[in-house]
N, C-alpha and C positions, 0 to 999 in steps of 0.2 A: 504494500500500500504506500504510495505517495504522498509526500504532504499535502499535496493539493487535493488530493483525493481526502486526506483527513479534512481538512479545512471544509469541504461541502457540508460535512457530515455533525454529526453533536458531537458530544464528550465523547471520551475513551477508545475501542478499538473496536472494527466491526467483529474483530475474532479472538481466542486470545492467542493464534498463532501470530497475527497482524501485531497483538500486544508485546509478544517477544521480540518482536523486531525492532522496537522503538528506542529512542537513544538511552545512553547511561544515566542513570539519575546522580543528578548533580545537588538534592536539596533533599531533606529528610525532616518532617515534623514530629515532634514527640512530645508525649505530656509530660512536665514536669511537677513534682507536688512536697508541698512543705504540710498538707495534712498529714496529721500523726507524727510527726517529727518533731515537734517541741519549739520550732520557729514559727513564729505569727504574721507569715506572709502570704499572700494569695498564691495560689496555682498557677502556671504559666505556661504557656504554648513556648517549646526551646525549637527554634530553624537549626541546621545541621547541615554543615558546608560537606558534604562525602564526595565530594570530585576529587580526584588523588591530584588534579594537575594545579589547583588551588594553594595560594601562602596560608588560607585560615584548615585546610583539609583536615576532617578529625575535631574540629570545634564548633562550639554552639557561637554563632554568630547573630542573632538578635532575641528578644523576650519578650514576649508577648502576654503580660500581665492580666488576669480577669482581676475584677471592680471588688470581689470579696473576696472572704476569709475562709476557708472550713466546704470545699466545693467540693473534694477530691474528684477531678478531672479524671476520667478512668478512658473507655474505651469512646472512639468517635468515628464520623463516615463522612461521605460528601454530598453534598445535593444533590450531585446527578453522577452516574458512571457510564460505562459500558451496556447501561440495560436499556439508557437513552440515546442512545449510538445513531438511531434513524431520525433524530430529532433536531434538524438547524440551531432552532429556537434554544437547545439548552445548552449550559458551559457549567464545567465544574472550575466555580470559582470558590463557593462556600464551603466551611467547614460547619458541622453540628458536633457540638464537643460540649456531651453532658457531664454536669457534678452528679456524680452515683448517692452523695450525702447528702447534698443540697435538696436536689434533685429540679435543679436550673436548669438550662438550656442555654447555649453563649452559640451565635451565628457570627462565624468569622472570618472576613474579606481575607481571601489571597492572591487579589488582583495585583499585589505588587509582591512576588513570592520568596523575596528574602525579608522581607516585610511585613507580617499579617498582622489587620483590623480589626477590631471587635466591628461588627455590622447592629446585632440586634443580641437583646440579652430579654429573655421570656423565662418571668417569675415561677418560684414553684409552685405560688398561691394562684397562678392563673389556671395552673396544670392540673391539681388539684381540684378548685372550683370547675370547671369543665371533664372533667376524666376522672376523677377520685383513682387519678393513679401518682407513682413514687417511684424514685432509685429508677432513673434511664439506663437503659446501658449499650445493646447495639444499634449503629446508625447504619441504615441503608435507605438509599434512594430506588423508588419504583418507575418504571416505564411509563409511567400516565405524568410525572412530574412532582408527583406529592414523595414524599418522607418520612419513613417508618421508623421508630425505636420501639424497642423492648422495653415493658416498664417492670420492676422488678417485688412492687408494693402496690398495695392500696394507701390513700389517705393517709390510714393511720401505719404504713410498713409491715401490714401482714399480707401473707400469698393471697392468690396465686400473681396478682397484678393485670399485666395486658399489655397492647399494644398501642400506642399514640400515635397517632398522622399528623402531621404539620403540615400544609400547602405549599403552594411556589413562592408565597411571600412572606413565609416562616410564623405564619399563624397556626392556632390549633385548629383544627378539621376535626376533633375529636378521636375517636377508637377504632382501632381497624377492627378488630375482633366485636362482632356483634353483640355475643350474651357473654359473661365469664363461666366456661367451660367447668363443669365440675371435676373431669378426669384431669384437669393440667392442678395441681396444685402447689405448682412455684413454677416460675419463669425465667428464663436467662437468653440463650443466644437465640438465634434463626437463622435461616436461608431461606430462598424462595426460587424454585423453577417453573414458571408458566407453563412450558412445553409439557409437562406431566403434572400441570393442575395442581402444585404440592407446594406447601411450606412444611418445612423442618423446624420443631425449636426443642429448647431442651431447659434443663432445672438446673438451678443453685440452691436456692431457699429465699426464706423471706429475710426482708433490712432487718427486721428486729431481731433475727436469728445470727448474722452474717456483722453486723456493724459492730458489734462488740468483740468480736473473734472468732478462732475456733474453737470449740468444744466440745469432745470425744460425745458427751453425752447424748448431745443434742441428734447424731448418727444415730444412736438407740432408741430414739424417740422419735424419730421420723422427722424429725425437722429439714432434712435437707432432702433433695430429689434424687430421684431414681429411674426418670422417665424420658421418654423424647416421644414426641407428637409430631402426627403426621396430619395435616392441615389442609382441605381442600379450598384450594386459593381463589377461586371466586367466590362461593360460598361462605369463607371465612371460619370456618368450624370445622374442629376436629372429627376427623376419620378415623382414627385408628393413636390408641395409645399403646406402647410395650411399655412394660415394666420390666429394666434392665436385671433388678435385681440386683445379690450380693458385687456382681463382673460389671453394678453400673451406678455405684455410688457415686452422685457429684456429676453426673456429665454436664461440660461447660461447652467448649467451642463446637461449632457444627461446621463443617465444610464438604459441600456437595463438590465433586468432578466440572471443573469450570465449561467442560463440552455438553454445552446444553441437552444436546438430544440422550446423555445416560443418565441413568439415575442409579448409577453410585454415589456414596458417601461416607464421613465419615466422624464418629463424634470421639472425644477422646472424655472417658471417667476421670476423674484426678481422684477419688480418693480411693477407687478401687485399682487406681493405675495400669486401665488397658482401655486399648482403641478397639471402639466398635463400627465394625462396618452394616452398612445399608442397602439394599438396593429391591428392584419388583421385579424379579424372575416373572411369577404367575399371576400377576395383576393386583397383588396382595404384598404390601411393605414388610421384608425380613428381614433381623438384626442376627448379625453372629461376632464373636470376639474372635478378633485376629491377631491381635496382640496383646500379650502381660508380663509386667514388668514385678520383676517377685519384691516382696519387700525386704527388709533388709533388719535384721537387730544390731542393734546403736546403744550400744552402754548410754546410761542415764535417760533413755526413750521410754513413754511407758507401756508400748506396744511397735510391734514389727514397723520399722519406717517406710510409708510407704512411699515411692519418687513422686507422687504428686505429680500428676500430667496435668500442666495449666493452662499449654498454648498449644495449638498444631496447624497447618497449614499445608497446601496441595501447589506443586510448581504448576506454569499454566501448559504444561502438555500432559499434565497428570500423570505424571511418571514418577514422581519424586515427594513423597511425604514426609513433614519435619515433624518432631514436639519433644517441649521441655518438658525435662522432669526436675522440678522445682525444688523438692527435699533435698533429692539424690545429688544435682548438680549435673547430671550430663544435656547435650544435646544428640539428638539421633537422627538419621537420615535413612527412610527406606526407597527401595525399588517400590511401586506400587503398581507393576505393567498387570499382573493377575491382581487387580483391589482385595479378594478372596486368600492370598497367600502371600504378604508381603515378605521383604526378604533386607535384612539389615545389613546396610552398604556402607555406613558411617555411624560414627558415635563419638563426642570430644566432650572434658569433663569444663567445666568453667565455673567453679563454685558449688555451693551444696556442704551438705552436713557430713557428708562421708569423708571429707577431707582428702581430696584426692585431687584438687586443684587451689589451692590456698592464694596463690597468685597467677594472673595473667597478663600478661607484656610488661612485665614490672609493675605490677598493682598490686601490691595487696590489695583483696577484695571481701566483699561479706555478700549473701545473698548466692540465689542459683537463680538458674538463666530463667526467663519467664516470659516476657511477650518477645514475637517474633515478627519479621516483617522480611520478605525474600523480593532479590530484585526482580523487573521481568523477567530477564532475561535467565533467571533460575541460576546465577553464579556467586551471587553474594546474600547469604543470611544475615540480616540483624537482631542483636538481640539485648534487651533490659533484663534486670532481676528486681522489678516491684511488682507484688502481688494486688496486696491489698491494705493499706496503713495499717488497721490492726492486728492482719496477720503478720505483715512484716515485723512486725514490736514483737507480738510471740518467739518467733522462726528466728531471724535473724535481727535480736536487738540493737547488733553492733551498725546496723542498716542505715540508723538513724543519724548518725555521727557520721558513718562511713560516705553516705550517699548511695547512688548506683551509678553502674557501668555501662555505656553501651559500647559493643564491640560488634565487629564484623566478619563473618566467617566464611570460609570461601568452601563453595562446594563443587566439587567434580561432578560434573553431569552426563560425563561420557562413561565412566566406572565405578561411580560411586566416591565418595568418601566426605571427610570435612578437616579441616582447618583451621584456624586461629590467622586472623589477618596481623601480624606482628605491626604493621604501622598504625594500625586504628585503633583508639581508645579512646572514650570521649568520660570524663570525669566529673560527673557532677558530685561530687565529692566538693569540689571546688570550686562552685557557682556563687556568683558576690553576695549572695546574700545569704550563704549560708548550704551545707549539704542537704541536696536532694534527692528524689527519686524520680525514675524515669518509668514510665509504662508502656500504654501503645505509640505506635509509630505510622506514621503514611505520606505516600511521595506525592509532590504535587499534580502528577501525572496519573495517580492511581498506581491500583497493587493487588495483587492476587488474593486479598481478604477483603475488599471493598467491592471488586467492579463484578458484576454479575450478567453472563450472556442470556438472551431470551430467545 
């Protein structure tokens, strides 16, 4: 595809073979956060000069401050991707980059993209009073124009929550989700593929569960999820619920096969630490575990450690599946050419409790690897180690004082393997205004967690 051929067209790529072909990303956005950390400054959007041929390469180069205090900026999307591809009319300039505690909404210009603007900031009492929902968490843009997140609470932060739409002009449109489903009872990520009628989403638990920490107990008592729902997408209601069961405590991220027309996928458990795959053989949605990651006994644990799978991610020719293990410290790389019978082609440790990476490119570090972000082009992994502020105070205290890391990992995509970029290390440890944490990540260009083919 030519640039001029992009230029007719909307946002993103009409494919994501077309998507791989696009130039090197030269900028990286990341959320930065001083909640939970014992400093009394707002959350901030940190730009990230990653061009290797750059004098700043490797550093955060501007700061984009929100107006409060206590937001924790977590996961965010864009107005528009690849799902609006046939659409002149639309351009991903905005960002939607919700406070998970707040449970705000900050709409932010990246018309100038080492630069970004706050545009619109929509209260959590507006959100509330229209939607009696709470705690946003993933941003996705739809092919009609409108703006989906996941809400993670009611009103008052108990399940299961719902779905919020924003319009083209960052207003509330109200609920996607019709009635509040009685088999979903907590909510966390989604997908959605048109071509087979389907949304995908999956469970955390509820804010009132989740904002104070973690809690063995709370596992016992059901308080957190076990389920993924299958969603018929005009319709808006659930079709079909599974209960993962013991192989699906905690499933967090969802990621479907970016080639529209299959309907593979994949969700990774974090606290039963295995990747469940998906797909409809015979007209009917089947879940099987294809990967488990054993846990581990850890002098002074009060049970088997488990790696905690908290991120994972699919390169765009669907060959290539990432996810951290958050406890443990490593990152892993599989083959995924059979989805049915992955095959581990890479594994590099970077943090984690097992002690088996203490430091990286001369860093002492604290924390294991946690959000990820892979280039197009499937050759460079990114990754942070903030989970969640009060699980990070739990897990890794020193987190707080330390900051986090983000690094860059290089993966082979002809044979497998992974790497350690020895010149990339971005240090928020050493932000002026004190050590921070870094979470998600996304290029100004889009990214194989954001942009969705139809």
């Amino acid at each position: 595809m030519t640039s001029s051929d992009h230029a007719c067209c909307g946002p993103g790529y009409a494919t994501p073979q077309a998507a791989m072909q696009a130039d090197r990303e030269k900028l990286l956005y990341s959320i930065a956060l001083y909640t939970g950390t014992g400093i009394q400054q707002p959350d901030y959007l940190a730009t990230i000069d990653v061009d290797p041929a750059s004098p700043t390469y490797s550093q955060v180069i501007h700061r984009l401050e929100m107006p409060y205090i206590g937001d924790e900026l977590h996961h965010f999307g864009w107005n528009a991707c690849s799902s609006c591809h046939d659409d002149p009319t639309r351009s991903r300039r905005f960002l939607v980059i919700p406070g998970i505690r707040s449970s705000r909404l900050y709409i932010v210009d990246v018309g100038e993209a080492k630069a970004p603007k706050i545009h619109k900031v929509i209260d959590p009492e507006e959100i509330k009073a229209k939607t009696n929902l709470t705690a946003p968490h993933t941003v996705h843009c739809l092919a009609d124009g409108q703006i989906m997140i996941s809400m993670l609470g009611d009103g008052a932060g108990n399940g299961p929550g719902g779905f919020l739409l924003l319009d083209e002009n960052f207003d509330i449109a109200g609920r996607w989700d019709r009635e509040p489903n009685s088999a979903m009872k907590y909510n966390y990520d989604f997908w959605y593929q048109p071509r087979h009628n389907v949304m995908v989403s999956s469970e955390w638990g509820a804010p009132k569960t989740f904002y104070p920490g973690f809690d063995l107990n709370d596992v016992t008592a059901g308080n957190y999820g076990q389920q993924v729902h299958f969603w018929d997408w005009e319709k808006r209601e659930i079709l079909q619920s599974i209960d993962l069961g013991e192989d699906g405590l905690i499933p967090l991220e969802i990621r479907f096969h970016h080639n529209p027309e299959s309907t593979h996928g994949f969700v990774g458990a974090a606290l039963s630490s295995n990747i469940i795959h998906w797909h409809k053989p015979n007209g009917h949605w089947q879940v099987e575990k294809i990967i488990d990651v054993p846990a581990v006994d850890l002098e002074g644990f009060p049970v088997p450690l488990p790696s905690l799978i908290t991120d994972l991610l699919i390169s765009l020719d669907d060959r290539w599946l990432y996810f951290s293990n958050w406890l443990h410290g490593d990152l892993r790389q599989y083959d995924i050419t059979d989805p049915q019978h992955p095959k581990l082609t890479g594994q590099v440790y970077v943090g984690g409790l097992l002690g088996k990476a203490t430091e990286v490119n001369g860093h002492k570090i604290s924390g294991g690897p946690q959000m990820l972000q892979l280039s197009l082009d499937g050759k460079r992994l990114y990754v942070t180690n903030s989970l969640f502020s009060t699980w990070d105070n739990q897990f890794y205290p020193d987190m707080a004082q330390s900051g986090s890391y983000m690094l860059q990992i290089n993966c082979d995509t002809e044979n497998g393997g992974l790497s350690v970029n020895p010149d990339f290390f971005v240090d928020f440890g050493a932000e002026p205004k004190g050590a921070a944490r870094a979470h998600e990540m996304r290029y100004p260009g889009g990214d194989c967690t954001s942009d969705i083919w139809v």
